[in-house]
C-alpha positions in Angstrom: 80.2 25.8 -9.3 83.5 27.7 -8.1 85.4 25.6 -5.3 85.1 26.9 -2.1 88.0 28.7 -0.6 89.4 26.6 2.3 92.5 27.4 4.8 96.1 26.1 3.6 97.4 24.2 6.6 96.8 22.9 10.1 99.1 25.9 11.4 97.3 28.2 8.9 93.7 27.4 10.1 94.9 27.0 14.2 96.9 30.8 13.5 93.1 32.0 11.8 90.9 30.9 14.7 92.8 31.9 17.2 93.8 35.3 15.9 89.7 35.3 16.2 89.9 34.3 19.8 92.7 36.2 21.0 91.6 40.0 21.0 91.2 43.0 23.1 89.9 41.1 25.8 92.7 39.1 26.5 94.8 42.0 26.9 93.5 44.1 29.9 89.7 42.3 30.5 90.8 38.7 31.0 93.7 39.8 33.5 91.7 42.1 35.5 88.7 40.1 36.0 90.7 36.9 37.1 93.0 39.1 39.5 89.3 40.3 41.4 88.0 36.8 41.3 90.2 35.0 43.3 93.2 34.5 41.1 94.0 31.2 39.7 90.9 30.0 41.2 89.3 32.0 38.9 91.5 30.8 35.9 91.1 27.2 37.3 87.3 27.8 36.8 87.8 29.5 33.2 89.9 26.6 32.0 87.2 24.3 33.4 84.4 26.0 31.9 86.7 27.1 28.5 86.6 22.9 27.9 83.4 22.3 29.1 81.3 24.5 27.8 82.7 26.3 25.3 84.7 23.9 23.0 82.2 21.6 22.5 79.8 25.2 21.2 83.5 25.8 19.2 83.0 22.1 18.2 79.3 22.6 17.4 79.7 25.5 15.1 82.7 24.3 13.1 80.6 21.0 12.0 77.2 23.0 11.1 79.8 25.1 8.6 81.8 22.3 7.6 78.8 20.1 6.5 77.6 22.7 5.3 80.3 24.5 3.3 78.5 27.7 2.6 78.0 30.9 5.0 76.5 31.6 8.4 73.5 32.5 7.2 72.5 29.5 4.7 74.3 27.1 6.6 71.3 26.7 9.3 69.2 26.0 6.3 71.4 23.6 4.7 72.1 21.2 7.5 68.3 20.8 8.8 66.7 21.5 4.9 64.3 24.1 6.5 64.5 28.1 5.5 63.0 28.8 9.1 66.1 27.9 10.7 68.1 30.9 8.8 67.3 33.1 11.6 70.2 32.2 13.4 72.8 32.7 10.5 71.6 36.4 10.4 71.6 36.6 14.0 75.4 35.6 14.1 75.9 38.1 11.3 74.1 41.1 12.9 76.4 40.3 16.0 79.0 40.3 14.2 78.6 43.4 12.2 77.2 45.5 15.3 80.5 44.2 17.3 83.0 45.1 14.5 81.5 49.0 14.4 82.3 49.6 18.1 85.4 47.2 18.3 86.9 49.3 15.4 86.8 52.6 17.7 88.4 51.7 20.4 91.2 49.6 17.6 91.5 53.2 16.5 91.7 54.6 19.9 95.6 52.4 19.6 96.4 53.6 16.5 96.1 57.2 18.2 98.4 56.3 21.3 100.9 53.7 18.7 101.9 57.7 17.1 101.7 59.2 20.5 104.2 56.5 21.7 106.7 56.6 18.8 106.7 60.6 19.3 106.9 60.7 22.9 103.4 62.5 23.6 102.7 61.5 27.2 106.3 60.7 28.1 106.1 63.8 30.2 102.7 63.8 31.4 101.6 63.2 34.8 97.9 61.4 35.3 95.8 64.1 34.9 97.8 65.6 32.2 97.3 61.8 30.3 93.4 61.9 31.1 92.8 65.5 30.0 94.8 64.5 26.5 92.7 61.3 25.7 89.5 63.4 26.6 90.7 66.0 23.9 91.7 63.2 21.8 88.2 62.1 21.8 86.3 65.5 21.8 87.7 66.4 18.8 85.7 63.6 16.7 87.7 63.5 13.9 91.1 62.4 15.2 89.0 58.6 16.2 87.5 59.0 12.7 90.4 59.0 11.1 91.9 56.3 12.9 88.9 54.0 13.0 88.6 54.6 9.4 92.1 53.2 8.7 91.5 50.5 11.1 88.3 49.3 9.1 90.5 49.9 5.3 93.4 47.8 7.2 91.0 45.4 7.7 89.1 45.4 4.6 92.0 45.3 2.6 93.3 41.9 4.3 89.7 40.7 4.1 89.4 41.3 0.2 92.9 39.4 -0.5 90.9 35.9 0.3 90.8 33.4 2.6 94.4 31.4 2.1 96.0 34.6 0.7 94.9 37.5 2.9 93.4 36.2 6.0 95.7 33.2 6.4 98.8 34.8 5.4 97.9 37.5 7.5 97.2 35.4 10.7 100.4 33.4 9.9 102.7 36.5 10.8 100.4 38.0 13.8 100.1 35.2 15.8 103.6 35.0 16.2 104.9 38.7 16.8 101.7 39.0 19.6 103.4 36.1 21.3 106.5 37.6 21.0 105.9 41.1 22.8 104.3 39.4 25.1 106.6 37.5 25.9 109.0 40.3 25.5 106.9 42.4 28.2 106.7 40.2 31.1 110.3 38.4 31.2 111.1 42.3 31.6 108.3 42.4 34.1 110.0 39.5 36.2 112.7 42.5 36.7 110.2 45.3 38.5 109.5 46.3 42.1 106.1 44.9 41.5 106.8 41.9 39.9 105.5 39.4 43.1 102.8 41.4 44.1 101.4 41.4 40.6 101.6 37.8 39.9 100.1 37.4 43.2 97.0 39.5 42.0 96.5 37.6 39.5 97.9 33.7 40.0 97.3 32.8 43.9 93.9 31.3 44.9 91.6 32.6 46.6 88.8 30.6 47.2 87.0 32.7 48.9 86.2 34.9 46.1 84.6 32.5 44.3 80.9 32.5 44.1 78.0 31.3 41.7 78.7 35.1 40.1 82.2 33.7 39.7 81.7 30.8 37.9 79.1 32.6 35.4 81.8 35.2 35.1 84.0 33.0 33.5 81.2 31.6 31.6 80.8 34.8 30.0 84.3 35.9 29.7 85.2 32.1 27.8 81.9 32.7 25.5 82.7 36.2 24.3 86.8 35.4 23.9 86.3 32.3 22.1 84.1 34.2 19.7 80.7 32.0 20.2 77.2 33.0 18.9 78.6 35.3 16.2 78.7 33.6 13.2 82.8 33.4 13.2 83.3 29.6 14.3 80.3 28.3 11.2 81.9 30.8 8.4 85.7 29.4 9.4 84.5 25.9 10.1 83.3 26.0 6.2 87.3 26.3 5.4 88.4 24.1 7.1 89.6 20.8 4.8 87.7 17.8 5.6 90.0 16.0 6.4 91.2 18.4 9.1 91.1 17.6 13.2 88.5 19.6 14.5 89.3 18.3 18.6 92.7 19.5 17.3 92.0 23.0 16.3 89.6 23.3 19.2 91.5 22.5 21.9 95.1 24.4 20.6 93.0 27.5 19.9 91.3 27.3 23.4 94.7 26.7 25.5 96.5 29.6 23.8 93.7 31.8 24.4 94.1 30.8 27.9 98.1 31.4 27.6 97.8 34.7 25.9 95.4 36.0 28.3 97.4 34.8 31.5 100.9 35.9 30.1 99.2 39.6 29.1 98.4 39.7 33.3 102.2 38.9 33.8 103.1 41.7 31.6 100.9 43.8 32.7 100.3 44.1 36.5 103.7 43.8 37.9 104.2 47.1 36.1 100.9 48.7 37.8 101.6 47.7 41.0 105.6 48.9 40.9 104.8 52.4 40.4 101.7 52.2 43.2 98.9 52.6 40.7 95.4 50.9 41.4 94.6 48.5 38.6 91.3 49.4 36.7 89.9 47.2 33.6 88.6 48.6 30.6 90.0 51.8 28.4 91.1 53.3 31.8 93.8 50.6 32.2 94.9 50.4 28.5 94.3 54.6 27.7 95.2 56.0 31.4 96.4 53.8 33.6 99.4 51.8 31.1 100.5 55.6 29.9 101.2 56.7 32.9 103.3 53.4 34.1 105.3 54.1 30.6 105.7 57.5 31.4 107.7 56.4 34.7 109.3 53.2 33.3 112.9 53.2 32.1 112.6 52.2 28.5 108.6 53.4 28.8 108.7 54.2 25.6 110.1 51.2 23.9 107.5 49.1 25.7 104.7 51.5 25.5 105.2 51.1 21.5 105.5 47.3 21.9 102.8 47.3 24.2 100.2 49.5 22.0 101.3 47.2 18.1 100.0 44.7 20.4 97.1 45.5 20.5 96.7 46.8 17.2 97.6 43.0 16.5 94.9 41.7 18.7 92.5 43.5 17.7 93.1 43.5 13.6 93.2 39.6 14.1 89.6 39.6 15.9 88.1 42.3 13.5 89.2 40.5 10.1 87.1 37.7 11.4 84.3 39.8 12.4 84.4 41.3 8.6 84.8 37.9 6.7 81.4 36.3 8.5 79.6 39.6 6.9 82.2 39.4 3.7 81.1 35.2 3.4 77.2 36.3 3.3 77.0 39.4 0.8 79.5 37.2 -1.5 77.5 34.1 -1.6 74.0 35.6 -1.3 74.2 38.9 -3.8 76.7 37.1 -6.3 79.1 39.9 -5.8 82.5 39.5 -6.3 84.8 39.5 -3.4 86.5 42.5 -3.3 83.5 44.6 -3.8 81.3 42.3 -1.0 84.4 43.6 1.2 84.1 47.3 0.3 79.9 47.3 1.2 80.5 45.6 4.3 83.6 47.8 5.2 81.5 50.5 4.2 78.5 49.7 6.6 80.6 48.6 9.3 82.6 52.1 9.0 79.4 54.1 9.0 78.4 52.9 11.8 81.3 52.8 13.5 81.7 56.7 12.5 78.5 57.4 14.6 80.1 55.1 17.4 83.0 57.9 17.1 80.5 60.9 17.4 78.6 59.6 20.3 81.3 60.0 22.5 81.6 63.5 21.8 80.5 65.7 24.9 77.3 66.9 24.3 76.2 64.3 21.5 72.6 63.5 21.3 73.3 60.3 19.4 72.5 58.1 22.3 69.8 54.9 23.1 68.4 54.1 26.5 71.0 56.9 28.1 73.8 55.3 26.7 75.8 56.6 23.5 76.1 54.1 20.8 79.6 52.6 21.5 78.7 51.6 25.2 74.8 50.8 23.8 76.2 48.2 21.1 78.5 46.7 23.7 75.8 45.8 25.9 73.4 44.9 23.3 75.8 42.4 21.7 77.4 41.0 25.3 73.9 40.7 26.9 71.6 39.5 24.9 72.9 39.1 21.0 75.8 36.6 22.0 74.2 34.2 24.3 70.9 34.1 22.1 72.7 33.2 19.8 75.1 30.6 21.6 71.5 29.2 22.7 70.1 28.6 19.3 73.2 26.7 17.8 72.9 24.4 20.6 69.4 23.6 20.4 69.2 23.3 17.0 72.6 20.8 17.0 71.3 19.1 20.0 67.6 18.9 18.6 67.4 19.7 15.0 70.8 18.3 13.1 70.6 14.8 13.4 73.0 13.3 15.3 74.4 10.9 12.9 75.7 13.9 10.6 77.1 15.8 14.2 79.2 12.4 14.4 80.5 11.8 11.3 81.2 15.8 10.5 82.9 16.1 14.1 84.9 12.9 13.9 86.0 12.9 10.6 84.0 10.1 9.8 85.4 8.3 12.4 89.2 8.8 12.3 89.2 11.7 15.3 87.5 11.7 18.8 84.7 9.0 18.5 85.3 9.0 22.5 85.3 12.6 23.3 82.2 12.4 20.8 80.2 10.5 23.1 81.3 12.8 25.8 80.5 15.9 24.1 77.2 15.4 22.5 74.6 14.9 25.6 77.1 18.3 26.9 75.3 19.9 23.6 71.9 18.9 23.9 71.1 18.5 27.4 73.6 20.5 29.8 74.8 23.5 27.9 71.8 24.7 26.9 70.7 25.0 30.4 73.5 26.5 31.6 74.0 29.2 28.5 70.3 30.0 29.5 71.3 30.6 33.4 74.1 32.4 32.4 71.4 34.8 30.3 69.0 35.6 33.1 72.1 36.1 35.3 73.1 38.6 33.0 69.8 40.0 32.5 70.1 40.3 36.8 66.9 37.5 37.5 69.6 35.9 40.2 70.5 39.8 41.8 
């Protein structure tokens, strides 16, 4: 039997899981919704609920695909010896793949506005002028094809080089220049009009904004960031060397996705608020709003190409993760070879990322429940995919696996967190499950 790829170095597997973690979201979502919910109160609560909750799920998944050492799919079956439990491998892969097509078009949506920063485009456009162009940009249909599709070869071709050569190596470099334009971006924010009234929209209490809708805000915002429920965490936590810290990994992954997402608000709202623009989340604030601050900035352009490659980094890092869990499963399960697993599930995930690009058209009929497919596969995947599946893996770690193998896989066998063990395992089979299950119905709007 062939030896099972596995990540080359502490650095090497904390720079692969968190280029996971550390995506679009962290950018303009995670800056946004803390900055409305009471500021650092509402980070305080994320941070809170980040260790809580969601490490020890981060925790739970790396041990199922550690023990397990195969992918997201067979591992269920593996660990517990029963084929019944598969159901939520190919749950997390479904996720997965579903989340890649629609993450893809709006990583191609950057592409469009990295060339339109280098050239110049909107330099000279007012708001409207910068809303009518991205409207054109995506009425056209096959300008975000094109884009999308080299998105999805990018990360394909990263994807097919392997585990320690491609995605590794890859992560190595990424990690590193994101942190640096960050950084970059808001020491020159610390020099703006705006600088104090955007750090105070996103980093002074206020208490009274926080509510029980707060706190499963940040419940939902920590699950979706970290990359829980999706297969990700069980396909890495197969590479990862046995004799590797899991707390370790866990927790430096966890606190940087908290730094990147904090430091992205420095950068980016003392800008909005110098030039007297309201901030909106979303594509408006990274397609409309962050164009038209450029366009007025001295140096715009410099930072608007800094600030767009940035997210191209964020979100290549999150989608080559997205591709391997799908990648791990047709490799492993149809005896392909890797580079050709790569190419089918590249080839799927475009396709339907290519419909994702057509339903935005005006006038498409590709559309479910009133929504076109991009917005209908966000939803699908945020509201019910994600914390089904971050449901399951703690009921069947909590109440299947037994825990004898969740402590020695977790610890090490011993030599890492036997404390925080004890700590962490009645977390996984009594508390989180009930709280991932309020967190559902809240979503669902039982508590409106």
């Amino acid at each position: 039997m062939k030896k099972r790829s596995t990540f080359g170095s502490t650095f090497g597997t904390v720079a692969v899981v968190g280029g996971s973690v550390i995506g679009l979201g962290n950018i303009w979502r995670f800056p946004y919704i803390a900055g409305e919910n009471g500021g650092a109160a509402f980070i305080l609560i994320y941070i809170c609920v980040a260790l809580l909750i969601s490490v020890p799920i981060m925790l739970t998944e790396f041990t199922i695909g550690r023990a397990a050492q195969v992918n997201s799919m067979r591992a269920y079956q593996k660990v517990s010896g029963r084929r019944r439990w598969q159901g939520i491998g190919y749950l997390g892969i479904a996720t997965a793949f579903t989340i890649l097509s629609f993450y893809s078009v709006i990583a191609g949506w950057g592409l469009e506005f990295i060339k339109e920063s280098v050239i110049g485009e909107f330099m000279s456009m007012d708001s409207g002028q910068i809303k009518a162009n991205f409207d054109a940009f995506i009425a056209t249909g096959w300008r975000p094809i094109l884009w999308t599709t080299l998105f999805v070869i990018a990360t394909a071709f990263i994807v097919g080089t392997g585990v320690e050569k491609g995605i590794e190596r890859f992560n190595k470099y990424a990690m590193p220049l994101m942190f640096l334009i960050l950084v970059i971006m808001a020491v020159n924010s610390v020099t703006l009009s705006g600088f104090q009234e955007g750090a105070t929209f996103l980093l002074k209490p206020d208490f009274s904004k926080v509510t029980v809708r707060t706190v499963l805000t940040a419940m939902g915002q920590s699950f979706f960031s970290l990359s829980l429920g999706m297969g990700i965490m069980v396909t890495y936590g197969s590479y990862i060397r046995k004799g590797r810290n899991m707390f370790g990994i866990a927790g430096t992954v966890t606190i940087a996705d908290s730094c990147i997402a904090i430091l992205s608000g420095l950068a980016i709202f003392p800008a909005v608020f110098s030039f007297g623009i309201n901030p909106t989340s979303g594509p408006d604030l990274v397609f409309l709003t962050l164009p038209n601050i450029f366009a007025q900035m001295a140096g715009g352009q410099i930072f608007s190409v800094m600030f767009f490659v940035l997210l191209f980094a964020a979100a290549i890092t999150s989608s080559v993760s997205l591709l391997e869990v799908v990648v791990a499963w047709v490799h492993e399960e149809f005896k392909l070879k890797r580079r050709v697993a790569t190419a089918v599930a590249g080839a799927g995930a475009l396709g339907l990322a290519i419909l994702c690009c057509l339903s935005q058209m005006t006038g498409s009929s590709l559309s479910i429940g009133g929504l076109d497919l991009l917005n209908f596969f966000d939803k699908a995947t945020s509201l019910y995919m994600i914390p089904i599946g971050g449901l399951l893996v703690v009921i069947f770690a909590g109440w299947v696996v037994s825990k004898n193998l969740m402590r020695k896989e977790m610890t090490t066998h011993g030599r890492y967190g036997v404390e925080l063990f004890k700590l962490i395992y009645p977390l996984i089979k009594f508390v989180i499950p009930v709280i991932i299950a309020v967190l559902f119905l809240n979503e669902l709007g039982v508590f409106k």
